[in-house]
C-alpha positions, 0 to 999 in steps of 0.5 A, a space after each residue: 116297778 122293781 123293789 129298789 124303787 119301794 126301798 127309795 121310798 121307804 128309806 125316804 119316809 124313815 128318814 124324814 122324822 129324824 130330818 123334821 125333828 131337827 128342823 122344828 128344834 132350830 124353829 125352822 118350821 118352813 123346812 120341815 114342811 117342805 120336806 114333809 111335802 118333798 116326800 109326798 111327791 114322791 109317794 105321789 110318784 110312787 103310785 103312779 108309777 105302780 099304777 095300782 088300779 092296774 094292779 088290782 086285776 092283774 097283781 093282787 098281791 103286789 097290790 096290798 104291797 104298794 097300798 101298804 108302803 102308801 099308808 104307812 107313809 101316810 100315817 108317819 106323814 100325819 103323825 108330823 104334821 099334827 104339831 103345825 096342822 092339827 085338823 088335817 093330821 088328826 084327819 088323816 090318822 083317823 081316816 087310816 084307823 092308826 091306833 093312839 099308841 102309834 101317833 107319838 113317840 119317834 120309834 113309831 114314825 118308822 115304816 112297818 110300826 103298824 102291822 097289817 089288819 087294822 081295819 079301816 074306819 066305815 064311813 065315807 071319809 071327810 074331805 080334808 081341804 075344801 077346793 077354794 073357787 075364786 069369785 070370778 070362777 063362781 060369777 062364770 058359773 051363773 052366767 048362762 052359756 050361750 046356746 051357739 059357741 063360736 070354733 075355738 080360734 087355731 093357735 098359731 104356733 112361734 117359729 123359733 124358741 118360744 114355741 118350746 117348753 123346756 125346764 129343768 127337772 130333777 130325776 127322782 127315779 131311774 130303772 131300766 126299762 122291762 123290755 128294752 135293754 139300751 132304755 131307761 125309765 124315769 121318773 122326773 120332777 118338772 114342777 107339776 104336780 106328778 112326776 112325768 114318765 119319760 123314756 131314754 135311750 142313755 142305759 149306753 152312755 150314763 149310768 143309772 147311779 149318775 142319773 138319779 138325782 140329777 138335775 137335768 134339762 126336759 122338753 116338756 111340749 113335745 106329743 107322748 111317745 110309747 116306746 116299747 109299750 111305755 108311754 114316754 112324756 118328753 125328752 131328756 135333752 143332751 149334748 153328743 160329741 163329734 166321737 159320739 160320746 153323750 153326756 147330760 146338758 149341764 144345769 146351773 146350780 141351784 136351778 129350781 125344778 119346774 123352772 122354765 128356760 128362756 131365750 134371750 134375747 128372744 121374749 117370751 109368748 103367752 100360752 106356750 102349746 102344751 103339745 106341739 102338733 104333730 102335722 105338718 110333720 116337719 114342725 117338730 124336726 125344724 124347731 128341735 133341729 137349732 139345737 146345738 152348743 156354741 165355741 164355748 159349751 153354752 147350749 143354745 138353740 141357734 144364737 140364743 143361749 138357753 138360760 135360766 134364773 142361776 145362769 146359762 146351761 152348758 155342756 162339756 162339748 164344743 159345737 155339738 149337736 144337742 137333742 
């Protein structure tokens, strides 16, 4: 993961007292929480990507680099969260170790105001939020299970629209990829709890600069794909002109990341595949292939447009193959 993706992160830690501050000093304390766990997101992406129980074997010291960055930002993250949740952001700095001189005073919250070499406290760290189980969940637990289980029944998969999961998601990090020069690498946020790792042959068509932060359409569903040697966890979708120029399909704005895309007038399905299958092999090919725009730029797949919350989704090219 290059150096410009660690820089992202901590341009975003440093940044996010300074955007906390004045939340809380127009009383907005919604905001400030939401952008506090804005930048979890992407801390939590951070390791991910950086795959540190990889790098334990293999890279020692870009390790301690990443493990670094990731506590710095921890501590600066339960330092402002203490005013609003005390319990939890005194945990956390305890857990860290983080000296009493560095847990106030704004010129601290920055990465690099706790040296390396603290060392961490002994001890087994306490849990900070208890998992909350629903008391169905807990009645299912005492229930004896039955000593024969029937075959789970063969879903049946939708013929048209409703058996894809397509969301908008929002681009959080973009790099070329290390062994393939037309590919990018991304990270993108589809409401999950981790950004997903997708792979994307556009390095050609859009640069990485107009990429990032875009908000973008993603097929969820489809199988993980390794691309030379990177797994990739859907698909970017976009719109190819007759010239065989490509651009990004359009999402409205204020689109939420996450949010799904429906089909009018088709209804949706309960239990959309998490992945679709991938036999019979002409599944995938006959349900991605109605994708298209219409005479007006809308993208549709066949005569339904695809729609979210804030309008339909659209494209600068007319009758147009979209993939």
């Amino acid at each position: 993961i290059n150096a410009e993706y660690m820089g992202q992160i901590i341009t975003a830690v440093d940044r996010l007292p300074q955007d906390v501050d004045t939340s809380m000093q127009a009383g907005d304390i919604q905001t400030s929480l939401i952008k506090i766990f804005e930048v979890l997101i992407k801390m939590n992406g951070y390791v991910t990507a950086n795959e540190p129980w990889v790098l334990a074997k293999k890279d020692p010291s870009r390790l301690r680099t990443v493990l670094y960055v990731m506590i710095e930002g921890m501590r600066i993250v339960g330092s402002l969260l203490s005013p609003v949740m005390p319990v939890a952001g005194k945990k956390i700095l305890d857990h860290l170790g983080v000296p009493t001189e560095l847990r106030t005073r704004l010129e601290n919250f920055r990465v690099g105001a706790m040296k390396p070499g603290i060392a961490f406290p002994e001890g087994k760290p306490e849990v900070l939020f208890e998992k909350k189980v629903k008391e169905k969940e807990k009645a299912a637990d005492k229930k004896e299970k039955p000593t024969k289980q029937k075959a789970p029944e063969k879903k049946v998969i939708p013929n048209d629209a409703t058996a894809l999961d397509i969301r908008v998601g929002k681009v959080v990090m973009v790099e070329r990829h290390p062994d393939a020069e037309s590919l990018y690498r991304e990270l993108i946020d589809v409401g999950e709890a981790e950004p997903r790792v997708i792979v994307s042959g556009l390095v050609n068509h859009i640069s990485a600069e107009a990429f990032l932060n875009s908000h973008v359409l993603v097929m969820c569903n489809l199988p993980p794909a390794k691309l030379r040697g990177v797994t990739s966890y859907g698909m970017v979708l976009c719109a190819t002109s007759a010239e065989g120029v490509v651009e990004l399909c359009k999402v409205p704005e204020n689109a939420v990341a996450g949010e799904r895309v429906a089909f009018p007038p088709l209804q949706p399905v309960d239990g959309i595949p998490a992945e679709l299958p991938k036999k019979p092999k002409e599944l995938i090919p006959q349900l991605l292939d109605p994708l298209k725009t219409d005479a007006d730029g809308n993208v549709c797949w066949g005569d339904c447009k695809l729609t979210v919350s804030t309008g339909v989704c659209t494209s600068n090219f007319k009758n147009a193959i979209v993939k």
